[in-house]
Predicted model as a PDB file, atoms N, CA, C, CB and O in Angstrom, pLDDT in the B-factor column:
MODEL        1                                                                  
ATOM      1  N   UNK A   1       5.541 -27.696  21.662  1.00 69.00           N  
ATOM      2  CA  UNK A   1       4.779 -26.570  22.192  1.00 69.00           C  
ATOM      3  C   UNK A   1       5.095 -26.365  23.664  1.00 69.00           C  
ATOM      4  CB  UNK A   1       3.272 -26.793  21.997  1.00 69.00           C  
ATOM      5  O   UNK A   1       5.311 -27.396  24.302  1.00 69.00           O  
ATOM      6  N   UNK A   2       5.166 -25.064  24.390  1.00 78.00           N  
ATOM      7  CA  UNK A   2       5.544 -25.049  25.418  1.00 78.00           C  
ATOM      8  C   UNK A   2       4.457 -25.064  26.136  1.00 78.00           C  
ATOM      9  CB  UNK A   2       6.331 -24.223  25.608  1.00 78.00           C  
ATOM     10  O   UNK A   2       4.646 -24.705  27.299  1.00 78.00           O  
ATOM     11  N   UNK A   3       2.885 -25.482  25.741  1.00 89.00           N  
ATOM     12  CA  UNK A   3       1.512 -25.184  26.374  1.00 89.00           C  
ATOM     13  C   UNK A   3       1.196 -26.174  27.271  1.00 89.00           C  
ATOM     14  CB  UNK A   3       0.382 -25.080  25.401  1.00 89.00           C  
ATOM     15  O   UNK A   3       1.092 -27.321  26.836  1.00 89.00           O  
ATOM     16  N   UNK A   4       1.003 -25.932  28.569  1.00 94.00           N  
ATOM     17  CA  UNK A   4       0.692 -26.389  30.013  1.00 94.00           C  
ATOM     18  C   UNK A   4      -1.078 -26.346  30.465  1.00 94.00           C  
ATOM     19  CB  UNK A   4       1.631 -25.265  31.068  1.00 94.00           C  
ATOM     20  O   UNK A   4      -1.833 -25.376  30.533  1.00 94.00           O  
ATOM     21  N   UNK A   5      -1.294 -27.576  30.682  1.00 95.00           N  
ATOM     22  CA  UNK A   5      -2.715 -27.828  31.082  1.00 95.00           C  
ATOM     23  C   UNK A   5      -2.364 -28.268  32.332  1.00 95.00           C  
ATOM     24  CB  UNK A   5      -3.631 -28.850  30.217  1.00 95.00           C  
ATOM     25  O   UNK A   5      -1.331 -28.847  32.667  1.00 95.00           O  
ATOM     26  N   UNK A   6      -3.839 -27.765  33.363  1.00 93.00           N  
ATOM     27  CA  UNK A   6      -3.801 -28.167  34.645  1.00 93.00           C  
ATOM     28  C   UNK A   6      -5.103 -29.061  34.923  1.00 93.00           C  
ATOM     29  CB  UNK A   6      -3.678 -26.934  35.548  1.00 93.00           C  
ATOM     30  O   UNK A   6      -6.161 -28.571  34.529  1.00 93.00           O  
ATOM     31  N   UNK A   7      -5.154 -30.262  35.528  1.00 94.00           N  
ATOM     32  CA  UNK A   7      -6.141 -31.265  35.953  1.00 94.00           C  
ATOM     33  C   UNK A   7      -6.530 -31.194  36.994  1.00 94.00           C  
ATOM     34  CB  UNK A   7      -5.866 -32.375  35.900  1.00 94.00           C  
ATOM     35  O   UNK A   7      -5.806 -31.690  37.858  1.00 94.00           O  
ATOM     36  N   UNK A   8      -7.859 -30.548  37.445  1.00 93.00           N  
ATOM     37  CA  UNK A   8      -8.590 -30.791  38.302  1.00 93.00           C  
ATOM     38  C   UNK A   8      -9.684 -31.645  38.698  1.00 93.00           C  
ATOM     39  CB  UNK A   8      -8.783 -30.090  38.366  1.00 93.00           C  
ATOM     40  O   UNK A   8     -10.797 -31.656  38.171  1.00 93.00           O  
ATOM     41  N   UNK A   9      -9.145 -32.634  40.035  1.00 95.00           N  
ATOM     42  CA  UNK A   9      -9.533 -34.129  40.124  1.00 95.00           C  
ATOM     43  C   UNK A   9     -10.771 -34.051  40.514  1.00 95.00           C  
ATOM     44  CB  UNK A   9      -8.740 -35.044  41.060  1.00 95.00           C  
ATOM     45  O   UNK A   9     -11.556 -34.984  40.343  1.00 95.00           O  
ATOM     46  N   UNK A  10     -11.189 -32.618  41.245  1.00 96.00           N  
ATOM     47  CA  UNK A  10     -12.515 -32.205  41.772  1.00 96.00           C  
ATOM     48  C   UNK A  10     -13.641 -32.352  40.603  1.00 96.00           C  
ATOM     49  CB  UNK A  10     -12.423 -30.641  42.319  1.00 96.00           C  
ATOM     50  O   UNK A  10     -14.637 -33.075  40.559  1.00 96.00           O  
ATOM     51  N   UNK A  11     -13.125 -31.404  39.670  1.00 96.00           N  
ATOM     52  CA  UNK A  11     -14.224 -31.039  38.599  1.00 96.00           C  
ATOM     53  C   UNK A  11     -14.410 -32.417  37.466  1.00 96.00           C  
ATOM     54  CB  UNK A  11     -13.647 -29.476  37.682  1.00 96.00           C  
ATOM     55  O   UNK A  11     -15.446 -32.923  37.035  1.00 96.00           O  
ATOM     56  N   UNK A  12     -12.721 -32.829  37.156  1.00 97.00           N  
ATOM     57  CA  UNK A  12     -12.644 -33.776  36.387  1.00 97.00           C  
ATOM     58  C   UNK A  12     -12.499 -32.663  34.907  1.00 97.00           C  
ATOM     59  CB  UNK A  12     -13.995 -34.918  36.620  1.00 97.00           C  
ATOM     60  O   UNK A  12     -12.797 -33.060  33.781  1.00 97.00           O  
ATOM     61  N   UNK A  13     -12.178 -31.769  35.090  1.00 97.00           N  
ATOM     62  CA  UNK A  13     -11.488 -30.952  33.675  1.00 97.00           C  
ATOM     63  C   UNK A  13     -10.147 -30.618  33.898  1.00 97.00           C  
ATOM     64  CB  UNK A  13     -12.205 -29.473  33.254  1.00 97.00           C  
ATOM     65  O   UNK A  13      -9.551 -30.610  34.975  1.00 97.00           O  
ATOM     66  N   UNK A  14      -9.743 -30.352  32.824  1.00 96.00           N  
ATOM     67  CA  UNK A  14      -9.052 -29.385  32.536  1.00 96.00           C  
ATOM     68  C   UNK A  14      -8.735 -27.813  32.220  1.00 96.00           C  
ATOM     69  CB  UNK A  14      -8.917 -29.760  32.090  1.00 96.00           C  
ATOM     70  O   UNK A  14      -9.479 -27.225  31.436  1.00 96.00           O  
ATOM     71  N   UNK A  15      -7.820 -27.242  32.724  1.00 96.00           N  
ATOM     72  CA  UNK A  15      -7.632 -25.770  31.380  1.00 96.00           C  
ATOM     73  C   UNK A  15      -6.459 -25.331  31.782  1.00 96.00           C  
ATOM     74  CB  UNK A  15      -8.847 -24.209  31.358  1.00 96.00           C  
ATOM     75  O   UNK A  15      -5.848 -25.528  32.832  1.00 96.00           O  
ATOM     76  N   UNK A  16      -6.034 -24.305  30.215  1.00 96.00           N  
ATOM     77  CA  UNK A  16      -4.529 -23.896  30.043  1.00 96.00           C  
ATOM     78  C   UNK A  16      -4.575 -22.814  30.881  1.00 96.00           C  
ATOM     79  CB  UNK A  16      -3.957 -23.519  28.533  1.00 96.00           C  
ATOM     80  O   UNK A  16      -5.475 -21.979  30.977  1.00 96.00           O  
ATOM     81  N   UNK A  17      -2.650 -22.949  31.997  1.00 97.00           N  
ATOM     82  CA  UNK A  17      -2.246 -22.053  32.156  1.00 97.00           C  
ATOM     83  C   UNK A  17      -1.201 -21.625  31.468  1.00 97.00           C  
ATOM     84  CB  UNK A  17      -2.182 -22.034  33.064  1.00 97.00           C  
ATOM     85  O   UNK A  17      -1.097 -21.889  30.270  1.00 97.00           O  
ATOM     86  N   UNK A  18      -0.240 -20.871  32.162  1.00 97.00           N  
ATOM     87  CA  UNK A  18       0.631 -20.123  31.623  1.00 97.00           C  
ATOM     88  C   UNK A  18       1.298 -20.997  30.625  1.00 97.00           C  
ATOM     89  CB  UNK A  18       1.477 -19.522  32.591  1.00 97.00           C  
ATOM     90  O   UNK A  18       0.798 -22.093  30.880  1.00 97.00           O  
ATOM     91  N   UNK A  19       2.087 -21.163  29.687  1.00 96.00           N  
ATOM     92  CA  UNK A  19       3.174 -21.637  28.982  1.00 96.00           C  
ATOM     93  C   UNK A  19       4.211 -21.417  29.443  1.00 96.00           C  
ATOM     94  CB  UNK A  19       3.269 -21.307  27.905  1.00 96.00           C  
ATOM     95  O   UNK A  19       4.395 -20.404  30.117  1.00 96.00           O  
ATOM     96  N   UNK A  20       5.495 -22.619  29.121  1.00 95.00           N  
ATOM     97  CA  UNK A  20       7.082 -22.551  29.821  1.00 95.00           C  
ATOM     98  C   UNK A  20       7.103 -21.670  28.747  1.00 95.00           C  
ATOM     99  CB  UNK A  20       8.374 -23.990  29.987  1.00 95.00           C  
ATOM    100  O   UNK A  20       6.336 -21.290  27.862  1.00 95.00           O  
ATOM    101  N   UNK A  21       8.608 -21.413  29.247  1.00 93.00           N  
ATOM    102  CA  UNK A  21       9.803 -20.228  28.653  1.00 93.00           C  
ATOM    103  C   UNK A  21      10.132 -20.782  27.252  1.00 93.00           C  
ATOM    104  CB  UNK A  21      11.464 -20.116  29.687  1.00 93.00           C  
ATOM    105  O   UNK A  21      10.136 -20.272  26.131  1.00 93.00           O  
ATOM    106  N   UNK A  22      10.493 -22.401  27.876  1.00 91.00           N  
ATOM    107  CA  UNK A  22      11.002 -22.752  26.539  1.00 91.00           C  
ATOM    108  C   UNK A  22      10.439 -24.141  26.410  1.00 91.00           C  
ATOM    109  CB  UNK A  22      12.653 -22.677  26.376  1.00 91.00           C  
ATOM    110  O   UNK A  22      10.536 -24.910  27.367  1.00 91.00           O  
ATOM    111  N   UNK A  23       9.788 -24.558  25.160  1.00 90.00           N  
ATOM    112  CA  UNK A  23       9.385 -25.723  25.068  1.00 90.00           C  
ATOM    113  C   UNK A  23      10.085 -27.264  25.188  1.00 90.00           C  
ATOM    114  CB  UNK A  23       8.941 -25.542  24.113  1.00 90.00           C  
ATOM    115  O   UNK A  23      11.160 -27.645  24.724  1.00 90.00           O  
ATOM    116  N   UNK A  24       9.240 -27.887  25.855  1.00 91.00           N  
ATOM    117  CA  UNK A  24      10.392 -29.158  25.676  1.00 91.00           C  
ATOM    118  C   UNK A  24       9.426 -30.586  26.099  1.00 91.00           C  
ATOM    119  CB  UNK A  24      12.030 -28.926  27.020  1.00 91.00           C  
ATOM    120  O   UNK A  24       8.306 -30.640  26.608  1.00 91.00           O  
ATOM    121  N   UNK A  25      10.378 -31.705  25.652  1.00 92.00           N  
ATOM    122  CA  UNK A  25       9.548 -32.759  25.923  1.00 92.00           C  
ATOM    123  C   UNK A  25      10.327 -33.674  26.767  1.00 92.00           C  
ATOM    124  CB  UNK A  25       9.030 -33.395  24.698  1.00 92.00           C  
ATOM    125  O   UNK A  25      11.481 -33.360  26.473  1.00 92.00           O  
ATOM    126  N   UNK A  26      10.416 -34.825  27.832  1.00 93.00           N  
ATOM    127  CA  UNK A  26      11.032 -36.072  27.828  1.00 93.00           C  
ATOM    128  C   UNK A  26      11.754 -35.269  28.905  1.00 93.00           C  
ATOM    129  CB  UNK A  26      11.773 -36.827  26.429  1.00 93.00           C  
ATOM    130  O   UNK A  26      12.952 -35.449  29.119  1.00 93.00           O  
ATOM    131  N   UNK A  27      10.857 -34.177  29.739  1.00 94.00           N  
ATOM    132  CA  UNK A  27      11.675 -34.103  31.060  1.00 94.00           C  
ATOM    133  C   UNK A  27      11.215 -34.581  32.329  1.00 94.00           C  
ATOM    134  CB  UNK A  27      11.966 -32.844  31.332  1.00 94.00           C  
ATOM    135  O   UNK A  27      10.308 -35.412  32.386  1.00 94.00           O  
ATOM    136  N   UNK A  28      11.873 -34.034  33.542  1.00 96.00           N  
ATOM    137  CA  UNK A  28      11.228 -34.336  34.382  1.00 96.00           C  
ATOM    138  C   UNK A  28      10.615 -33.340  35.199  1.00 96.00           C  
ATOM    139  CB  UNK A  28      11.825 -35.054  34.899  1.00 96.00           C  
ATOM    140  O   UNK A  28      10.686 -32.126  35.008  1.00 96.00           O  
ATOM    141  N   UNK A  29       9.858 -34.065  36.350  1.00 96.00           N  
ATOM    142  CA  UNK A  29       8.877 -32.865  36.970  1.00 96.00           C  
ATOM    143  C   UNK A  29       9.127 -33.287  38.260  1.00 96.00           C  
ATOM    144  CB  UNK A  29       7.131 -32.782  36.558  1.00 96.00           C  
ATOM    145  O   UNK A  29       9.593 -34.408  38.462  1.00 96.00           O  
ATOM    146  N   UNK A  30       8.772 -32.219  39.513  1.00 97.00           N  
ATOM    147  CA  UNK A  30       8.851 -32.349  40.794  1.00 97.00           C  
ATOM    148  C   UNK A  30       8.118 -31.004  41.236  1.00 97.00           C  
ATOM    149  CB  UNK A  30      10.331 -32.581  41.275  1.00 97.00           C  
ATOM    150  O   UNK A  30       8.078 -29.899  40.695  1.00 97.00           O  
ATOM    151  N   UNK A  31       7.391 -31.626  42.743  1.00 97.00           N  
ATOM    152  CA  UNK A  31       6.965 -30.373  43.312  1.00 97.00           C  
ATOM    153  C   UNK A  31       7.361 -30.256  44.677  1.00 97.00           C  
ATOM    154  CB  UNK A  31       5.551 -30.196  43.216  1.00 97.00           C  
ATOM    155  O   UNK A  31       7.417 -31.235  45.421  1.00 97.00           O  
ATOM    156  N   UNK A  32       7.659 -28.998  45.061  1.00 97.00           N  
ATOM    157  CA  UNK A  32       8.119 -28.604  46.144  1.00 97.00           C  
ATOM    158  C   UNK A  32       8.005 -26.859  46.850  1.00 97.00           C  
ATOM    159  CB  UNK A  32       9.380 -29.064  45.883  1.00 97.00           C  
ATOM    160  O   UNK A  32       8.445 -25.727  46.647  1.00 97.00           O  
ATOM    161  N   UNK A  33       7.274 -27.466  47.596  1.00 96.00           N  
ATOM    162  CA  UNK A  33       6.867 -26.071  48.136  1.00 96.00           C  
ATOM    163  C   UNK A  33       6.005 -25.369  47.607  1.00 96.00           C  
ATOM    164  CB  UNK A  33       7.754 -25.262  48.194  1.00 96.00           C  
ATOM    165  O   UNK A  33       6.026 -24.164  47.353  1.00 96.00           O  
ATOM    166  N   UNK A  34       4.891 -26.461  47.364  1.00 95.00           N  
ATOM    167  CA  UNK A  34       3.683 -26.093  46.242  1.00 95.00           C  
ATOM    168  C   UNK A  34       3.934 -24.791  44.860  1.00 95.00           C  
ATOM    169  CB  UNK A  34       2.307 -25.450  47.321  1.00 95.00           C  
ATOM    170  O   UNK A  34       3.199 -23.916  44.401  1.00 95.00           O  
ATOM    171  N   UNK A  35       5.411 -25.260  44.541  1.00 97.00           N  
ATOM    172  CA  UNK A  35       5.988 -25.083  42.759  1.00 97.00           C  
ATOM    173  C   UNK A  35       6.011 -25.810  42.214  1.00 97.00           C  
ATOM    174  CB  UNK A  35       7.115 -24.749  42.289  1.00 97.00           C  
ATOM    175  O   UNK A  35       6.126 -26.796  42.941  1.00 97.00           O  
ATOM    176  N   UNK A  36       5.964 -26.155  40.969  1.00 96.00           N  
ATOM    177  CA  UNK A  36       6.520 -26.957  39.946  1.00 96.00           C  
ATOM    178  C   UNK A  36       7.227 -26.801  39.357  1.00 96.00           C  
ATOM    179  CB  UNK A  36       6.085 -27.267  39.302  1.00 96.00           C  
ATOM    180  O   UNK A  36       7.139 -25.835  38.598  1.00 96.00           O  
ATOM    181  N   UNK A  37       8.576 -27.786  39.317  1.00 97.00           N  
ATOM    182  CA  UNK A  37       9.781 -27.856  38.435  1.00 97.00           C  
ATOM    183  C   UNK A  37       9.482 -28.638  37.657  1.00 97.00           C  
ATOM    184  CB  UNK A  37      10.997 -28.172  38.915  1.00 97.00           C  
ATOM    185  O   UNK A  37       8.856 -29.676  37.870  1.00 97.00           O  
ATOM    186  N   UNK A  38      10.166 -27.975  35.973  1.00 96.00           N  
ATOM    187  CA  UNK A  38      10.577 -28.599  34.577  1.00 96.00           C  
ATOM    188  C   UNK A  38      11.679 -28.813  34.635  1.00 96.00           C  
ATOM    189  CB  UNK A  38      10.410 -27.926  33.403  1.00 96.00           C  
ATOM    190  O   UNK A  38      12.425 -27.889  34.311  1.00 96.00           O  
ATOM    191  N   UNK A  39      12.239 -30.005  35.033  1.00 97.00           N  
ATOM    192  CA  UNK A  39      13.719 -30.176  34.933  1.00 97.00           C  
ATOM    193  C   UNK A  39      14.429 -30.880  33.326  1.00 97.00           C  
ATOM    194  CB  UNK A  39      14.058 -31.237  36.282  1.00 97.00           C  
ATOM    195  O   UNK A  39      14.208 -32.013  32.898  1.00 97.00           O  
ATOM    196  N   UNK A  40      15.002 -30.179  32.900  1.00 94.00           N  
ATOM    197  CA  UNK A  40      15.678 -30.645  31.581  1.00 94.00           C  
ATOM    198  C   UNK A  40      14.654 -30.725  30.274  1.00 94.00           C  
ATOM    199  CB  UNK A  40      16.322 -32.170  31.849  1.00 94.00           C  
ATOM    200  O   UNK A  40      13.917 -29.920  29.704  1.00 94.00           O  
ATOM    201  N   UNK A  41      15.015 -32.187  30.097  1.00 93.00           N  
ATOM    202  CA  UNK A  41      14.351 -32.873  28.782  1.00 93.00           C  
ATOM    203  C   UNK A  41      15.186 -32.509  27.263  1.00 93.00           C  
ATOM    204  CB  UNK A  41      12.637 -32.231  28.663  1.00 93.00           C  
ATOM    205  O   UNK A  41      16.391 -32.659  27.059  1.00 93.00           O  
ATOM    206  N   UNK A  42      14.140 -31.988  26.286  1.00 92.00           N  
ATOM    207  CA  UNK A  42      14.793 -31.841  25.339  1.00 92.00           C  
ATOM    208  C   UNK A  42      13.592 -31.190  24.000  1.00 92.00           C  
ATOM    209  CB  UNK A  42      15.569 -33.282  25.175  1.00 92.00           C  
ATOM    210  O   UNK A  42      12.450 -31.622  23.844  1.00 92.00           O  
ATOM    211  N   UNK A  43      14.055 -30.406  23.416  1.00 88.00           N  
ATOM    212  CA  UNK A  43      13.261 -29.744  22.340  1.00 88.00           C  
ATOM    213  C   UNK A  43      13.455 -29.720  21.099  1.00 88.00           C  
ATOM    214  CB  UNK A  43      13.168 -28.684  22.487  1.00 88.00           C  
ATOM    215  O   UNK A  43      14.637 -29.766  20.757  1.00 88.00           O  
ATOM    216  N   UNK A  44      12.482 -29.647  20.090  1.00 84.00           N  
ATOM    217  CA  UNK A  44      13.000 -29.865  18.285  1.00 84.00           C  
ATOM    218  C   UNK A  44      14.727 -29.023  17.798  1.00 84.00           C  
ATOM    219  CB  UNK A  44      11.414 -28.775  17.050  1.00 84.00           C  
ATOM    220  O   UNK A  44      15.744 -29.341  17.181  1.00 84.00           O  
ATOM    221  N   UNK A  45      14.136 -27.726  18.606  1.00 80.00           N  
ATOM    222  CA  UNK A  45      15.098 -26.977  18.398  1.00 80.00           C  
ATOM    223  C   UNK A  45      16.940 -27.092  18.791  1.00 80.00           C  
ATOM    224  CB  UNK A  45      14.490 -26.046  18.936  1.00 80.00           C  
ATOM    225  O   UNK A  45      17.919 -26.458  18.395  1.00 80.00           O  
ATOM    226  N   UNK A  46      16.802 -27.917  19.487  1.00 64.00           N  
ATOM    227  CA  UNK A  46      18.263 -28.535  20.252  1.00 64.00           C  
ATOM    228  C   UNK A  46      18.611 -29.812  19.740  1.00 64.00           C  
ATOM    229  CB  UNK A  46      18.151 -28.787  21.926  1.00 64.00           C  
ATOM    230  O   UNK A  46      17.758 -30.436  19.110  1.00 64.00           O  
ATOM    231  N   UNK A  47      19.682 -30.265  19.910  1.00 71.00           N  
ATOM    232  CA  UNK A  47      20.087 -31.392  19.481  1.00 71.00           C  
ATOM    233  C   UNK A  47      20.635 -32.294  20.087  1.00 71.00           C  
ATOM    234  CB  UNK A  47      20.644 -31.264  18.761  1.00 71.00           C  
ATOM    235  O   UNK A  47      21.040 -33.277  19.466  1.00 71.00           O  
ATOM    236  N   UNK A  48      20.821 -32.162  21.784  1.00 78.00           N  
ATOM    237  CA  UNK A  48      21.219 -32.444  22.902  1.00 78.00           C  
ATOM    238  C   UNK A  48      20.388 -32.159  23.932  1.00 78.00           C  
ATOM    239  CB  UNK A  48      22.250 -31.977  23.051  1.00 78.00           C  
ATOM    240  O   UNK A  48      19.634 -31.190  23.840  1.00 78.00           O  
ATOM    241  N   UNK A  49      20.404 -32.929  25.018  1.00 88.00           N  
ATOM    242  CA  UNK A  49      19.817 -32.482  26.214  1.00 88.00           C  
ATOM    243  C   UNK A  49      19.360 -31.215  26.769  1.00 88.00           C  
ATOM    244  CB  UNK A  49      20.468 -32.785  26.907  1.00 88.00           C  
ATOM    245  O   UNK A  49      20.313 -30.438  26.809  1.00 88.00           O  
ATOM    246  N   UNK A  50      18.489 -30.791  27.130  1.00 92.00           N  
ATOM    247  CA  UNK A  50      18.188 -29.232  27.879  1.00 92.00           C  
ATOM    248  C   UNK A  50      19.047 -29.354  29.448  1.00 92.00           C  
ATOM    249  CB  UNK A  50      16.075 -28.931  28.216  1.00 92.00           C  
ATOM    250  O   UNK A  50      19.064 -30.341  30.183  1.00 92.00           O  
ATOM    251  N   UNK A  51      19.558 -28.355  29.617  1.00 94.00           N  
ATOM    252  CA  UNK A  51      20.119 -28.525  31.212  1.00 94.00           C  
ATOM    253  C   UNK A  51      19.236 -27.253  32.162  1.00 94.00           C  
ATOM    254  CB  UNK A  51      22.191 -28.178  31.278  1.00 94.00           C  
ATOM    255  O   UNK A  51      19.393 -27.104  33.373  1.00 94.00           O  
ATOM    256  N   UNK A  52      18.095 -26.229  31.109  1.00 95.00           N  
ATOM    257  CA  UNK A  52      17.597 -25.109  31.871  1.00 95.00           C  
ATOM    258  C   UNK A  52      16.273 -25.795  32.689  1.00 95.00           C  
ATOM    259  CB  UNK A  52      17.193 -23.751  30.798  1.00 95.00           C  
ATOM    260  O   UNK A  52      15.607 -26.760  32.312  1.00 95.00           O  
ATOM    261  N   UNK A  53      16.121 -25.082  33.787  1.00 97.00           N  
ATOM    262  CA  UNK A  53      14.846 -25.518  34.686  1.00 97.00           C  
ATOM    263  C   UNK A  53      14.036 -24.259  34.746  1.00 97.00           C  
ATOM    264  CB  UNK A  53      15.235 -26.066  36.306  1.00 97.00           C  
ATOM    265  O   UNK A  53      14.353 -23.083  34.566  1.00 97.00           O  
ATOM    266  N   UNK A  54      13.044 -24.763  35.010  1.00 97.00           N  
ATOM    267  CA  UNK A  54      11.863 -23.606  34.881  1.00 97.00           C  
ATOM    268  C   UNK A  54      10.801 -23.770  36.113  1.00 97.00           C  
ATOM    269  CB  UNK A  54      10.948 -23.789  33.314  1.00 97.00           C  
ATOM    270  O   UNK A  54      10.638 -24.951  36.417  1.00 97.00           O  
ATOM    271  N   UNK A  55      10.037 -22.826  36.895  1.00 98.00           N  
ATOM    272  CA  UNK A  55       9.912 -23.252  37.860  1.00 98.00           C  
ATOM    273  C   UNK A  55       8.264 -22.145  37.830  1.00 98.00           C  
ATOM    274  CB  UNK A  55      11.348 -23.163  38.914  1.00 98.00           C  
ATOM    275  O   UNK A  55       8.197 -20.917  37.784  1.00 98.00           O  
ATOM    276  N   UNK A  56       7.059 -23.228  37.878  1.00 97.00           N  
ATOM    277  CA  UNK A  56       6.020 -22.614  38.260  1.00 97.00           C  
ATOM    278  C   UNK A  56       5.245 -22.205  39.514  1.00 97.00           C  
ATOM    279  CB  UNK A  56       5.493 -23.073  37.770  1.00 97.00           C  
ATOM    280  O   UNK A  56       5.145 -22.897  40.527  1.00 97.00           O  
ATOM    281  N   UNK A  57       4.726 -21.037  39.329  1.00 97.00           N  
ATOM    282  CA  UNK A  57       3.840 -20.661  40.639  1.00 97.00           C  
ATOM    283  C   UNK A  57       2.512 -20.646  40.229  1.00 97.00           C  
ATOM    284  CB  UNK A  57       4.156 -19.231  41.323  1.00 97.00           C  
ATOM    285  O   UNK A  57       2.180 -19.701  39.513  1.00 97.00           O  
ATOM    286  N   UNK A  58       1.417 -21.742  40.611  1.00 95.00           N  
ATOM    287  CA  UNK A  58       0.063 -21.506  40.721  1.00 95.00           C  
ATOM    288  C   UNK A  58      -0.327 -20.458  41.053  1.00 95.00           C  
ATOM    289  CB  UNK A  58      -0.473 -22.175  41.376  1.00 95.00           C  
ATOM    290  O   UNK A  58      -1.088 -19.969  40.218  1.00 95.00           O  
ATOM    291  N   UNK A  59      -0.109 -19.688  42.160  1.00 96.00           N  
ATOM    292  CA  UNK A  59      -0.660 -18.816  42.713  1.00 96.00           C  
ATOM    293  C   UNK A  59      -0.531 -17.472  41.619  1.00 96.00           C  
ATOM    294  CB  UNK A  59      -0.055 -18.739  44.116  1.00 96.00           C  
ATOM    295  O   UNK A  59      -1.570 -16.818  41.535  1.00 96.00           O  
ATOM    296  N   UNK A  60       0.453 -17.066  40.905  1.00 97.00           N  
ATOM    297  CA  UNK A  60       0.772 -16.464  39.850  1.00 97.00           C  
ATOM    298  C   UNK A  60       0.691 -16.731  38.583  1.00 97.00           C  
ATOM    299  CB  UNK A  60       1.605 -16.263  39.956  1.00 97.00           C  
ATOM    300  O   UNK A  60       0.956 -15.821  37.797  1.00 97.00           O  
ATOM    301  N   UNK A  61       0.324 -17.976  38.099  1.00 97.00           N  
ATOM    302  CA  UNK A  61       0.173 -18.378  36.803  1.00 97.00           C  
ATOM    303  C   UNK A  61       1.216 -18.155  35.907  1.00 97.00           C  
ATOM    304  CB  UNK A  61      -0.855 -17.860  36.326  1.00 97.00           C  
ATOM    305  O   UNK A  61       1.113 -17.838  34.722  1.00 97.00           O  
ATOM    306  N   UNK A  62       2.749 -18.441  36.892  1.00 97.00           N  
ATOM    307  CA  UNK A  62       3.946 -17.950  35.937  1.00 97.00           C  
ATOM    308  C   UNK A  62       4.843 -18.645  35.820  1.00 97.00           C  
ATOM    309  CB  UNK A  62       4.562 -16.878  36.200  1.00 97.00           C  
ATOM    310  O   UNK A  62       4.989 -19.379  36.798  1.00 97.00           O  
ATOM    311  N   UNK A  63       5.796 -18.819  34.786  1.00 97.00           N  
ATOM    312  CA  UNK A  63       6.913 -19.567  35.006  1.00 97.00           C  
ATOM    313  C   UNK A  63       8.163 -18.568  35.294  1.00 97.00           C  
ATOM    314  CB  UNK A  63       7.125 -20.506  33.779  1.00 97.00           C  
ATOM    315  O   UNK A  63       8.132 -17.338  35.289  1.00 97.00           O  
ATOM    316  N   UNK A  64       9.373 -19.499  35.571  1.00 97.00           N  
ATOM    317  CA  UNK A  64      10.377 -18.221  35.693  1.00 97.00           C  
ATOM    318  C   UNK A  64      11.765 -19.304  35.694  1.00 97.00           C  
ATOM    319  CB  UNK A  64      10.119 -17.007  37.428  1.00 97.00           C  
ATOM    320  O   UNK A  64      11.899 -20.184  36.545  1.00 97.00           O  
ATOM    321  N   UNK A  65      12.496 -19.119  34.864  1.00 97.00           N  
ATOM    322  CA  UNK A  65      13.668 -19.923  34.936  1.00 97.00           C  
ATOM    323  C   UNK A  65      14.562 -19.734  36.031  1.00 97.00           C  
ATOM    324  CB  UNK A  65      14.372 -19.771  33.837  1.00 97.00           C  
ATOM    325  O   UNK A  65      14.846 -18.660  36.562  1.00 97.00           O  
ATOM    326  N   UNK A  66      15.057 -21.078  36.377  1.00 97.00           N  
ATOM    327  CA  UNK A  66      15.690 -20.707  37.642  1.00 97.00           C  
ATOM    328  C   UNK A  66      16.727 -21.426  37.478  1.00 97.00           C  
ATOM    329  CB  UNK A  66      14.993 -20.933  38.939  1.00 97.00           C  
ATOM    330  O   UNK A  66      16.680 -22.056  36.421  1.00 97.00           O  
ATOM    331  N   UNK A  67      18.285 -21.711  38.510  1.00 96.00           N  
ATOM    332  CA  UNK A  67      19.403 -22.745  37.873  1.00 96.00           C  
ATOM    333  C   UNK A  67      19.394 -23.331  37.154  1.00 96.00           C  
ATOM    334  CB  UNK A  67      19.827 -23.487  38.287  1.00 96.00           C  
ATOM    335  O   UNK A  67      18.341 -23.942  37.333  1.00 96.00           O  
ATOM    336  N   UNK A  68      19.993 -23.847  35.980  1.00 93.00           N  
ATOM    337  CA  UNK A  68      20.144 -24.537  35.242  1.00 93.00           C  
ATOM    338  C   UNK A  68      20.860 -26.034  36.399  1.00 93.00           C  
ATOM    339  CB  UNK A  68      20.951 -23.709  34.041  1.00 93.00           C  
ATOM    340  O   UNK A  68      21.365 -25.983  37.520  1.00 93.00           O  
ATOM    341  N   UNK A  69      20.596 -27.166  35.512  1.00 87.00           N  
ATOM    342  CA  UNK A  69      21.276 -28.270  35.845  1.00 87.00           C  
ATOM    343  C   UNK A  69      22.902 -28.277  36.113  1.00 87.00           C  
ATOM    344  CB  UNK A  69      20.954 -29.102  34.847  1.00 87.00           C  
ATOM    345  O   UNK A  69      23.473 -29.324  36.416  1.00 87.00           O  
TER     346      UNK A  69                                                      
ENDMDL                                                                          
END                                                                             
């Protein structure tokens, strides 16, 4: 599933934002410049590594693919 939950340490909940582009599991993550990168991983649908990155904005509740690996 490509469905994204956000944790807030204040409240101690959760809730869904936006969903990635493309689903995937067993990647990695980094933030920078208060974005979040999906780097790689891998999905049912593939049979090899993902090399696409996807890159969220809180402030927009969006993802948006950006360089690939």
């Amino acid at each position: 599933l490509p469905m994204v939950e956000r944790y807030d340490f204040a409240t101690k909940s959760s809730e869904a934002v936006a969903p990635m582009e493309e689903a995937r599991f067993d990647l990695a993550v980094a933030v920078l410049d208060g974005t979040l990168y999906a780097v790689g991983g891998a999905n049912d649908d593939d049979d090899g590594a993902l090399s696409s990155v996807e890159r969220y904005d809180p402030a927009l509740d969006a993802w948006e693919a950006v360089a690939p690996l």
